[in-house]
C-alpha positions in Angstrom: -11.2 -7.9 -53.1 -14.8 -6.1 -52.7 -15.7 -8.4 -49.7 -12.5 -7.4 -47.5 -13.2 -3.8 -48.7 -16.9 -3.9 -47.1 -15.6 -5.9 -44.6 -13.2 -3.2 -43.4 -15.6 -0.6 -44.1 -18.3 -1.9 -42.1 -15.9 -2.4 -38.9 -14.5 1.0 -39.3 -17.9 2.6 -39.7 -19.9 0.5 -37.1 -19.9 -0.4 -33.6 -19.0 -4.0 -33.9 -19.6 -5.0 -30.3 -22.8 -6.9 -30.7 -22.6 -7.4 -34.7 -23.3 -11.3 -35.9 -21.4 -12.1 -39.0 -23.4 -14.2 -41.6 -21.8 -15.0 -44.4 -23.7 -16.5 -47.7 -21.1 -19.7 -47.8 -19.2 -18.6 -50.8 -15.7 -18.8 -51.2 -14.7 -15.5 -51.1 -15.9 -15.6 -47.0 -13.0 -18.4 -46.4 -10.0 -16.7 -47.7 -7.3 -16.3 -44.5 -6.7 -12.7 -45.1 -10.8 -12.4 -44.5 -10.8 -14.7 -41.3 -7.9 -13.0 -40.4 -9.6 -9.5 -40.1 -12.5 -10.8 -38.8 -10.5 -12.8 -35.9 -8.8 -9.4 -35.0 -12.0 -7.3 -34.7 
């Protein structure tokens, strides 16, 4: 999925400390494998 793939990107290129995630709502945002990574990050 491109949205995990950014996702994991993003965290492994950036310092995530003060980083606000803002998703746009869609459905692709509430998958558990998503809120997974983001829970663990």
């Amino acid at each position: 999925m491109l949205t995990i793939a950014a996702l994991n990107d993003a965290i492994r290129t950036k310092d995530t400390a003060n980083l606000t995630h803002h998703p746009d709502q869609g459905f692709q945002y509430c998958g558990r494998e998503y809120v997974n990574i983001l829970e663990s990050n």
